[in-house]
C-alpha positions in Angstrom: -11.3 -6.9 -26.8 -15.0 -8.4 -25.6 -15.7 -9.5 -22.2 -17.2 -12.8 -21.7 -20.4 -12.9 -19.9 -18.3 -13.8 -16.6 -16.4 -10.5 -16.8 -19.3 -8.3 -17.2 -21.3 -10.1 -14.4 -18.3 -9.2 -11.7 -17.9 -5.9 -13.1 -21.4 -5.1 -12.8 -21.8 -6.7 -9.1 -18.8 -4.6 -8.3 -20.4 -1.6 -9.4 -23.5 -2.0 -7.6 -21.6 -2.3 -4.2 -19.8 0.6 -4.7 -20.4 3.2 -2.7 -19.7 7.1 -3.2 -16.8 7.1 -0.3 -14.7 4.3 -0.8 -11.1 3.9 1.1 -8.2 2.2 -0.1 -5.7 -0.4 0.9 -3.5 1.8 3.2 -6.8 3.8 4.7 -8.3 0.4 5.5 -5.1 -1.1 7.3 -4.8 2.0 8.8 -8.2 1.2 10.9 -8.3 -2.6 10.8 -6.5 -3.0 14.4 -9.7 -0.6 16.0 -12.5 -2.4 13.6 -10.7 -5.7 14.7 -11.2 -4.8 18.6 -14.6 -3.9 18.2 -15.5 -6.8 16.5 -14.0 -9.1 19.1 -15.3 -6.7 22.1 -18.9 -7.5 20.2 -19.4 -3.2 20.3 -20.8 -1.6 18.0 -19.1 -0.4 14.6 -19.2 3.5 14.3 -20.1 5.0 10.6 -16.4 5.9 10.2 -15.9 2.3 10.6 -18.3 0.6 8.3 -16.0 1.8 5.3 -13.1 -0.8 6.9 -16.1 -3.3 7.1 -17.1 -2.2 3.1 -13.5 -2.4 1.9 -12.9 -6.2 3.5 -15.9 -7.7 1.2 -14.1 -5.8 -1.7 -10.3 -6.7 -1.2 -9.1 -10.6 -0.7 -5.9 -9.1 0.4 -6.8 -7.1 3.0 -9.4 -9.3 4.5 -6.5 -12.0 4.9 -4.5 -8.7 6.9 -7.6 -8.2 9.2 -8.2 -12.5 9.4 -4.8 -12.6 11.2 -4.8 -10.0 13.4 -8.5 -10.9 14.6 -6.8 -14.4 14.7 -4.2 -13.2 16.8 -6.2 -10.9 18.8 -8.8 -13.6 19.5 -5.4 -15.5 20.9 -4.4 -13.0 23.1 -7.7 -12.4 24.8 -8.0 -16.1 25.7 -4.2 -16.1 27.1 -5.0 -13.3 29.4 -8.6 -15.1 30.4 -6.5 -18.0 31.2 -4.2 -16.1 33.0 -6.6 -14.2 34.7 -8.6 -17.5 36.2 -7.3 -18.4 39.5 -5.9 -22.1 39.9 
């Protein structure tokens, strides 16, 4: 079976942002809710970290996981803000 040009073009971008420790699905949910809070808390992400941040440009699936809970976490802070002003 040949690959069309198409095929061989994503396969070789994929290869050239892979990186020698890579972490799968259940690893990177696993750390989403901390990479999540960081992101929203604007701190910075720690090396063990950047592999969650790696993995989300890789996997569609999981980057929907960590949209929603930054979604919801992003909801949360502002419910608490609002609750926190005085009236």
């Amino acid at each position: 079976m040949a690959l069309s040009d198409d095929q061989i073009r994503s396969l070789v971008r994929a290869l050239s942002i892979t990186r020698e420790h890579e972490i799968d699905c259940s690893e990177c949910l696993d750390m989403v809710a901390e990479f999540a809070e960081r992101e929203l808390a604007g701190r910075p992400i720690p090396d063990a970290l950047e592999t969650v941040q790696h993995h989300l440009t890789r996997c569609g699936e999981c980057l929907e996981e960590y949209e929603a809970l930054f979604t919801a976490l992003e909801r949360m802070q502002e419910q608490k803000e609002n609750e926190d002003r005085p009236d």
